[in-house]
N, C-alpha and C positions, 0 to 999 in steps of 0.2 A: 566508557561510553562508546558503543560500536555503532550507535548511532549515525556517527560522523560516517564512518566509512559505508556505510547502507546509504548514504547521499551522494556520496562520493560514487559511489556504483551506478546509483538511479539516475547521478551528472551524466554522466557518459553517454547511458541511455538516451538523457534528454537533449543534449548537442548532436547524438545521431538521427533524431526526431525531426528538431528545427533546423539541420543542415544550415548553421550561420545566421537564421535568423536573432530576432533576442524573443523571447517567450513572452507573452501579457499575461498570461494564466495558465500557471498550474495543479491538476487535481491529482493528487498520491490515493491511494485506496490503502491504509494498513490493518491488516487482519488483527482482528482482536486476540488469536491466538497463535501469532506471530512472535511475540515477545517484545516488539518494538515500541518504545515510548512515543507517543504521538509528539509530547514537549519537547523530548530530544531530540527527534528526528527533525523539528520546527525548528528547533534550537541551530543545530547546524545546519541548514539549509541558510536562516535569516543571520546567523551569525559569523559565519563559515563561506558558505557556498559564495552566496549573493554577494556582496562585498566586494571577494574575489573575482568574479564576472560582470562587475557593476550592473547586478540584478537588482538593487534596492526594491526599484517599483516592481517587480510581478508579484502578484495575485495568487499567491500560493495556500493550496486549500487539503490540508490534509483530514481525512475520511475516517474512520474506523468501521469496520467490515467485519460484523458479526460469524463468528464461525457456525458452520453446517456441514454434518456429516452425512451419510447413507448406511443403513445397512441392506449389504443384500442378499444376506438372508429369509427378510421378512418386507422387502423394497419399501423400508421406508426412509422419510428422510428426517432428521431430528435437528433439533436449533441448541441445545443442549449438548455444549461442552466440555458441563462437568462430570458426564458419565467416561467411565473405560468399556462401556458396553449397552448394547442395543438394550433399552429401557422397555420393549413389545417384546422381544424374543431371547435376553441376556445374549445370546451373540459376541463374539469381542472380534469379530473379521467387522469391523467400522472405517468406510476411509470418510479423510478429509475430501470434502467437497470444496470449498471456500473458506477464508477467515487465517488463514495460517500463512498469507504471503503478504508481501510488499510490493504493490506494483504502479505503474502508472497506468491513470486512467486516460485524463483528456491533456492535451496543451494546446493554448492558442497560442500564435504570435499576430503584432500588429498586420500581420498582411491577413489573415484569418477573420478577422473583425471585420475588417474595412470591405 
């Protein structure tokens, strides 16, 4: 489960964010073509993380983020990422655009709101 340690990573991130605050709401974005189990990444945050931080109450919202490539070849951009290759002009120079990362979106903490 590498899951854990993708939260453990995105922790850090997120106490460098709220600088000591405590967080009310968290949004993760994970790319559908990231490899990342949305459950498990839930899992250790609410089972793991939080606990450890006595985070019980934040409002943790993970996303899944459909992947999108380009080719520019033929500048298009496709939603389709069961191809190895540009489906307009067979092409295989495709990058990732979106959908293949782990990141964070938004955080509030109570001072945020208020």
């Amino acid at each position: 489960m590498h899951e854990l340690s993708i939260a453990k990573t995105l922790l850090k991130e997120i106490e460098k964010i709220i600088d000591g605050k405590k967080p009310e709401k968290i949004l993760i974005k994970v790319g559908a073509a990231s490899g990342i189990s949305i459950d498990f990444l839930r899992h250790s945050f609410v089972e793991h993380i939080f606990p450890e931080k006595n985070w019980q109450n934040v409002n943790l919202i993970l996303e899944s983020e459909e992947p999108s490539l380009y080719c520019p070849n033929c500048k298009k951009e496709i939603k389709d990422l069961n191809t190895l290759s540009c489906p307009f002009c067979q092409s295989d120079d495709m990058i990732i655009l979106s959908g293949d990362k782990v990141y964070i979106k938004k955080i509030q903490t109570a001072e945020d709101i208020a």
